[in-house]
C-alpha positions as CSV (number, residue, x, y, z in Angstrom):
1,X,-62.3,96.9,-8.7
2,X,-63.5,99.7,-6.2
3,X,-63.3,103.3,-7.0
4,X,-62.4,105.5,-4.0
5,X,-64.4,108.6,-4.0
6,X,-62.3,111.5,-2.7
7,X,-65.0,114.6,-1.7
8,X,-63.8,118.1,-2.7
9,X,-63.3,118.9,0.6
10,X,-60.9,116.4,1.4
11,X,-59.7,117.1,-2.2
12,X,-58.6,120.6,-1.3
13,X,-58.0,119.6,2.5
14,X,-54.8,117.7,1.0
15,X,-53.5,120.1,-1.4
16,X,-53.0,122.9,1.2
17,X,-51.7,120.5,3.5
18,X,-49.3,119.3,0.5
19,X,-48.4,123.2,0.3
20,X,-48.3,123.9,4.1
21,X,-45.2,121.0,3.7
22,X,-43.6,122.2,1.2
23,X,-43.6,125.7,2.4
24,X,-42.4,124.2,5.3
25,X,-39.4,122.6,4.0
26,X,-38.8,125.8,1.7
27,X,-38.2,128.0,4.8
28,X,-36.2,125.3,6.6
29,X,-33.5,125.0,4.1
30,X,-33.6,128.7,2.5
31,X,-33.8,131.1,6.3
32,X,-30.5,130.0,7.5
33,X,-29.1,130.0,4.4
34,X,-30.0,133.3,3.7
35,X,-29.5,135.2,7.7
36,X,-25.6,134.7,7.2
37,X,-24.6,137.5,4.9
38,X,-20.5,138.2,3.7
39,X,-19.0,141.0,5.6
40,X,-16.9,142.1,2.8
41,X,-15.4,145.2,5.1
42,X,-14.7,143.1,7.9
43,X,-13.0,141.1,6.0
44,X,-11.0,143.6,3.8
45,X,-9.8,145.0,7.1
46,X,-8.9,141.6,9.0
47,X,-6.6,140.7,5.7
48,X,-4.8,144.1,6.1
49,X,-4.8,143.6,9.9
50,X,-2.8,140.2,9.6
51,X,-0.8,141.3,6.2
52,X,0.9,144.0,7.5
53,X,0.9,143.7,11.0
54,X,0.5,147.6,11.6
55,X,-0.6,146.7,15.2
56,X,-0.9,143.1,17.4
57,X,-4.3,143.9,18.4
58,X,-7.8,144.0,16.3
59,X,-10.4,145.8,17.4
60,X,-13.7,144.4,16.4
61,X,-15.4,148.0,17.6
62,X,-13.6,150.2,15.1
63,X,-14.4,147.2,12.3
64,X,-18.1,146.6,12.6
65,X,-20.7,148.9,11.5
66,X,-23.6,147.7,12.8
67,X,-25.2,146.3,15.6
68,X,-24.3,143.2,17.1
69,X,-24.4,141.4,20.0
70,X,-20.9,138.8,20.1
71,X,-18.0,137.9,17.6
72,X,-17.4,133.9,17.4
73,X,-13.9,132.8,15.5
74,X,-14.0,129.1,14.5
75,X,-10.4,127.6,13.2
76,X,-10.3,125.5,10.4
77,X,-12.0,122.0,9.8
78,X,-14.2,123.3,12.2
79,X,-17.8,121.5,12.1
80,X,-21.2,123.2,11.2
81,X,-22.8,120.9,13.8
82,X,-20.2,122.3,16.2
83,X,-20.8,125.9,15.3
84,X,-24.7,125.5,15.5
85,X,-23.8,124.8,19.1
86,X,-21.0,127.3,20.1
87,X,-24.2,129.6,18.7
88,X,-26.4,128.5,19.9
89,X,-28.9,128.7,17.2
90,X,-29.5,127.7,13.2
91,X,-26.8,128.1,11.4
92,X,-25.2,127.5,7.7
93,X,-21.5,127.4,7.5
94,X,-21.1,129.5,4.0
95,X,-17.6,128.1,3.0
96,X,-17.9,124.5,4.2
97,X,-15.4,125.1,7.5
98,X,-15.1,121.4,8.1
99,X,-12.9,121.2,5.2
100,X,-11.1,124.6,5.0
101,X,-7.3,124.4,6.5
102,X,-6.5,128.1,5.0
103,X,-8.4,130.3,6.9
104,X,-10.7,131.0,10.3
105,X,-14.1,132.0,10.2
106,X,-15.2,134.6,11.8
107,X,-18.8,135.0,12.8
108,X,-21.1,137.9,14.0
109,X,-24.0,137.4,16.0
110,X,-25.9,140.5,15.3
111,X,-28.4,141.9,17.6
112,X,-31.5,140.7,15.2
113,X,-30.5,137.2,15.6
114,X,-28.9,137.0,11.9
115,X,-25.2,136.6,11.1
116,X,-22.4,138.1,9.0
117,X,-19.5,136.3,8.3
118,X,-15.7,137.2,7.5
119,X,-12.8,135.2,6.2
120,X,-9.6,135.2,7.8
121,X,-6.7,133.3,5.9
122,X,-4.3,132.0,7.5
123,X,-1.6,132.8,5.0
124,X,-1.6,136.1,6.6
125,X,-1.6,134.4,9.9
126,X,-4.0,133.9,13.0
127,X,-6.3,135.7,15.1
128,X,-5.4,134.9,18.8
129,X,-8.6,132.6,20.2
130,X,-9.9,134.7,23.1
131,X,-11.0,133.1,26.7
132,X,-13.5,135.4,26.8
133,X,-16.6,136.2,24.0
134,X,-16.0,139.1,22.0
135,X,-18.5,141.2,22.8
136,X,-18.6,145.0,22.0
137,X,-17.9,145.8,25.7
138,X,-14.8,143.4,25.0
139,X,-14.0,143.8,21.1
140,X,-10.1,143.7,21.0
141,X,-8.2,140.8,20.4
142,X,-4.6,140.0,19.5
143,X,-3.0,139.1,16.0
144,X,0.2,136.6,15.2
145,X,1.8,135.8,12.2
């Protein structure tokens, strides 16, 4: 039988292009997951917003500390392939939507191109889907039970 000779070169050549792959995959399945972070406040205050009903509008303004750019709310068994493309950009649903039939998502696009999430169970009741983006210019939205 032959040998194949394989030069150093070609040697080292291969393992950084082995690396550069698997770098490669590494970021593709670790940056989305990791650019949606849990907006625990949001979230505390959208579960008092629908549990008491001290008002039928939210305010997304008084609620978000930080800056962002729009406010996205997806109903249940809502698709990840769906929300990549009301976003318009990479996205990992956090709580597997698709399958969820007890709460709405709520997304926020924030102005560094990373998300926040909140989740609003529909036990407490729903947010009122808006015609218009939520934007901060436009942050107030209604409530029912």
């Amino acid at each position: 039988m032959e040998q194949i000779i394989i030069s150093k070169k070609a040697k080292k050549l291969l393992v950084m292009l082995s690396l550069a792959v698997l770098i490669l995959i590494v970021i593709l399945i670790i940056v989305p997951r990791i650019s949606v972070s849990h907006d625990k406040t949001l979230e505390a205050s959208l579960h008092e917003q629908l549990q008491t009903a001290s008002s039928e509008t939210f305010d997304f303004g008084d609620h978000i500390d930080y800056e962002w750019k729009e406010v996205i709310i997806f109903p249940p068994y809502t698709d990840e392939a769906y929300m990549k493309a009301k976003l318009g950009m990479r996205f990992h649903d956090p709580v597997d939507m698709s399958l969820r039939d007890d709460m709405e998502l709520v997304v926020v696009v924030k102005d560094n191109g990373t998300f926040a999430y909140a989740r609003a169970f529909t036990r407490y009741g729903y947010l009122q889907q808006q015609q218009d983006n939520i934007t901060p210019e436009n942050a107030v939205i209604g409530s029912e039970p």
